[in-house]
C-alpha positions as CSV (number, residue, x, y, z in Angstrom):
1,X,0.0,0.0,0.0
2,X,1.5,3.4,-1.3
3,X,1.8,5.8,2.4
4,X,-0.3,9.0,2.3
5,X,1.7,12.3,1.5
6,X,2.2,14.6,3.9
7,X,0.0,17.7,3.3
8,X,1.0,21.4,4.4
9,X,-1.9,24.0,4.6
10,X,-0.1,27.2,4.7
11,X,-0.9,31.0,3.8
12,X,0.3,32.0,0.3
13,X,0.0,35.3,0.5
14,X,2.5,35.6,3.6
15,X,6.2,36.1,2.3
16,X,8.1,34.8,5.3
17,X,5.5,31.4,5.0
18,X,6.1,31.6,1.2
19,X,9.6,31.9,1.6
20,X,9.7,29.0,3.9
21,X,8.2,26.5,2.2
22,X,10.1,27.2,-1.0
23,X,13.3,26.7,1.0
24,X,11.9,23.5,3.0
25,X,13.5,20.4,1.4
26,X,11.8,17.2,3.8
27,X,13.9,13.9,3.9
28,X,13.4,11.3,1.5
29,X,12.5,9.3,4.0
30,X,9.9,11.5,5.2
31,X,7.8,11.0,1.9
32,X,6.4,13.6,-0.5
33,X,5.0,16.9,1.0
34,X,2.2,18.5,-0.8
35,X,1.8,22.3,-0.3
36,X,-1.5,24.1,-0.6
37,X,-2.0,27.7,-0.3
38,X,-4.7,28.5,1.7
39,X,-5.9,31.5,0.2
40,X,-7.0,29.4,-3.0
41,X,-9.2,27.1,-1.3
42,X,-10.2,24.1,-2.1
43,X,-11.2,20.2,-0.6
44,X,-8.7,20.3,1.8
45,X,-8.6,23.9,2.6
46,X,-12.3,23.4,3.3
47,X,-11.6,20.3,5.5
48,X,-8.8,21.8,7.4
49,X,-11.4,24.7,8.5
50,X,-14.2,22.0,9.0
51,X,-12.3,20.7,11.9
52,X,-11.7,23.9,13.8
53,X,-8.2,24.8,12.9
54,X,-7.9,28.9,12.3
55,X,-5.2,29.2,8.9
56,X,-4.6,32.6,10.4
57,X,-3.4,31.3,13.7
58,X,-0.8,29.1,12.0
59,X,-0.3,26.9,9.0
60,X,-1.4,23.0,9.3
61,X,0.4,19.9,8.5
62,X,-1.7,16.6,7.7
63,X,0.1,13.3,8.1
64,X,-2.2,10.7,7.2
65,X,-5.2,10.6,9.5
66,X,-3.0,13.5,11.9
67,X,-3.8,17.4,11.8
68,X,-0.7,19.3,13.5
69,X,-1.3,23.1,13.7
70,X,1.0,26.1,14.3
71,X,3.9,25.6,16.3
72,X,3.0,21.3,16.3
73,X,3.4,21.5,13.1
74,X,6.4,23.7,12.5
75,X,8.2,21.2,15.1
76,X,7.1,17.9,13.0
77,X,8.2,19.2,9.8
78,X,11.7,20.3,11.3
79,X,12.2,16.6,12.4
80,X,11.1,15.5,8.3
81,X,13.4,18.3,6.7
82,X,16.8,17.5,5.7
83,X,20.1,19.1,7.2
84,X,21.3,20.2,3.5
85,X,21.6,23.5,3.3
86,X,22.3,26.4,6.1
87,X,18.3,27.2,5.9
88,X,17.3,23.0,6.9
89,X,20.2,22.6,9.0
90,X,19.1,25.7,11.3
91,X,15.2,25.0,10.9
92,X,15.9,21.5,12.2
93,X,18.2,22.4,15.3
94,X,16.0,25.2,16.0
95,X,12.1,23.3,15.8
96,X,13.5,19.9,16.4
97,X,12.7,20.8,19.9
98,X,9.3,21.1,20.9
99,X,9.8,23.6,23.7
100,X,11.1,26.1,21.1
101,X,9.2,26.0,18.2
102,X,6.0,26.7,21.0
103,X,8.3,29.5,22.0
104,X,8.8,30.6,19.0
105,X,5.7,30.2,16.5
106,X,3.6,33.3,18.6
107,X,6.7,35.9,17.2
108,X,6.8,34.3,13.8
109,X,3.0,34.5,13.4
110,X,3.1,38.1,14.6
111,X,6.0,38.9,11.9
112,X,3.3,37.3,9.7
113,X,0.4,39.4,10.6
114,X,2.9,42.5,10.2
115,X,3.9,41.6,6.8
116,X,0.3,40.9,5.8
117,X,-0.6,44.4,7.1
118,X,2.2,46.1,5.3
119,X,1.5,44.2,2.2
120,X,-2.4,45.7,2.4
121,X,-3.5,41.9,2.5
122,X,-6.7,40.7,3.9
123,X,-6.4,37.7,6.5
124,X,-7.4,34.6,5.1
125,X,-10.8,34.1,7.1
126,X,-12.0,37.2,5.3
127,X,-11.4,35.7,2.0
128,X,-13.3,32.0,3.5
129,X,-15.9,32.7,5.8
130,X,-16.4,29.7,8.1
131,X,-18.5,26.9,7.1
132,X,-22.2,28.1,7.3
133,X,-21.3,31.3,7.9
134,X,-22.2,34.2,5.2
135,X,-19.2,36.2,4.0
């Protein structure tokens, strides 16, 4: 039986995220990783918010049957990355450990939010309304 790629739910709009997961190389090992911008929607956009995760509090990783959000998923994807390269080899020491990417997701998500603002850019939920919910 083929495994089930990983899946990461991020926001496209966002340069540092952008940048990121241009720059994320995940270990062979680790599988395939699928990205999907948020901001074009989509099944799994729309299932991601179905269970309750906010995309503007933090990009979400699927592995398999698993949802990690934010700073669980920053951690897990620094323990699939690689260590080629000066940006894998410092996103792995740095969110290998759990304690610091918690520490650390809040600041980046506020860089983020900055950015966004600067940019003129909308947050996703106003471009999605929740499900049932009317724009």
């Amino acid at each position: 039986m083929p495994e089930t790629p990983a899946t990461l739910v991020y926001d496209g709009d966002c340069p540092f995220c952008s940048g990121f997961v241009k720059r994320l190389r995940i270990d062979r090992a680790a599988g395939k990783l699928d990205l999907v911008n948020a901001r074009e929607g989509g099944e799994i956009v729309e299932d991601v918010r179905r269970r309750g995760y906010d995309l503007d509090g933090g990009m979400v990783l699927i592995l398999g049957d698993e949802y990690y959000h934010g700073d669980e998923a920053l951690h897990r994807l620094a323990l699939m990355s690689t260590r080629y390269g000066w940006f894998n080899r410092a996103n792995a020491w740095l969110f290998s450990n759990p304690s610091m990417a918690r520490f650390a997701y809040p600041l980046l998500r506020a860089g983020r939010n900055v950015a966004l603002r600067l940019l003129g850019r909308n947050p996703i939920s106003s471009s999605h309304p929740p499900p049932g919910g009317h724009g």
